[in-house]
N, C-alpha and C positions, 0 to 999 in steps of 0.2 A: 833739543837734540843736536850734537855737533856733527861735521862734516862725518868724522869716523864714526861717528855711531851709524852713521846712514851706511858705509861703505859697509860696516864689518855687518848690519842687518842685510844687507842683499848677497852678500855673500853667502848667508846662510840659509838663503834662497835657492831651491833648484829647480831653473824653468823646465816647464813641462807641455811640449805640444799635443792639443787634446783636437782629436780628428773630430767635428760633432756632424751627423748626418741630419740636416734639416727637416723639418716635419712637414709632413701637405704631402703633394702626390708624388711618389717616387718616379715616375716615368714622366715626370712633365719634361720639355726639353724635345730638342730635334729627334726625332725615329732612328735607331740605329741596329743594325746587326746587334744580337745582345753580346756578342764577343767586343765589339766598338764600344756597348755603352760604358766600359769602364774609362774609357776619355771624358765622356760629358762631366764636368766639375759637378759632382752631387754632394760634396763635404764641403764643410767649413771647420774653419782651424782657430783656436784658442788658445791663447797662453794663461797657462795655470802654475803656480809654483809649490813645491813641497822641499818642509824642512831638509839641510842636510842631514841634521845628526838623524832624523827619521830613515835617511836612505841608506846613510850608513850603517845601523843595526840590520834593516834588509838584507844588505851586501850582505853583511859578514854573518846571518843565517843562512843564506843561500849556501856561500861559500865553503859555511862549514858542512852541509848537506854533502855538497860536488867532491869536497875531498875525503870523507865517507864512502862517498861512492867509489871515485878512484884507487882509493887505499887497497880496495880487493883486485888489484892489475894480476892477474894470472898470465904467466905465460906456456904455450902450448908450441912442439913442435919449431921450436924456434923464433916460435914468433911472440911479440907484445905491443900493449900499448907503450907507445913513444909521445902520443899529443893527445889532449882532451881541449874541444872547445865549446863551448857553453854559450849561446844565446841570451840575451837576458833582456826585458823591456821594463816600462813602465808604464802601467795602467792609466785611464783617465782619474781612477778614484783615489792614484798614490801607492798603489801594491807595485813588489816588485819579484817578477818570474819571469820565467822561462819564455820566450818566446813561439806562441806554436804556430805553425805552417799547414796548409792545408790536407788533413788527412792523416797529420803527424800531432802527437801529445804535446813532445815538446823538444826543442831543438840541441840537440849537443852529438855532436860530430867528434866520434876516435879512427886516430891513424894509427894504424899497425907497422911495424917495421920487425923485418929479421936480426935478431941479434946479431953481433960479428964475432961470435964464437963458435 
């Protein structure tokens, strides 16, 4: 395998930082307020990589999902969507979606704006 072959295989490479939470006692570690314990390092971090062309069909399933959705922009009273923006991560396992937040499905954020007519 020549130099290129090596360069164009890691390009086709895409790292991926995997949070892993160690196994044994979750509280071992100094006492803290449990609002504190999110300081104490309880993760460990792995680098894992997944195909591009794998993440690129992701993308562009998602993508076409988000703009489905958009396409129904209604406007009311003056008012409409101006911006859509979409969260998106990736898994430890390789999937790729939406990013959720606590208590929320999943993250995409629209601004409204009034038209100028």
């Amino acid at each position: 395998m020549t130099n290129t072959d090596e360069v164009t295989d890691e390009l086709n490479l895409v790292p991926i930082l995997i949070w892993d939470e160690p196994s044994g006692d979750q509280n071992a570690g100094p006492r803290y307020e449990p609002q504190a314990r999110l300081l104490w390092p309880r993760f460990r971090t792995k680098i894992d990589t997944m195909e591009l062309e794998d993440l690129k069909e992701k993308y562009a399933r998602i993508q076409q999902q988000v703009n489905a959705l958009v396409a129904q922009n209604v406007s009311a009273n003056g008012w409409g969507v101006s911006e859509v923006m979409v969260r998106l991560g990736i898994s430890a396992k390789g999937g790729l979606g939406f990013i959720a937040e606590a208590g929320v499905e999943a993250a995409i954020e629209v601004t409204f704006s009034r038209s100028a007519t």
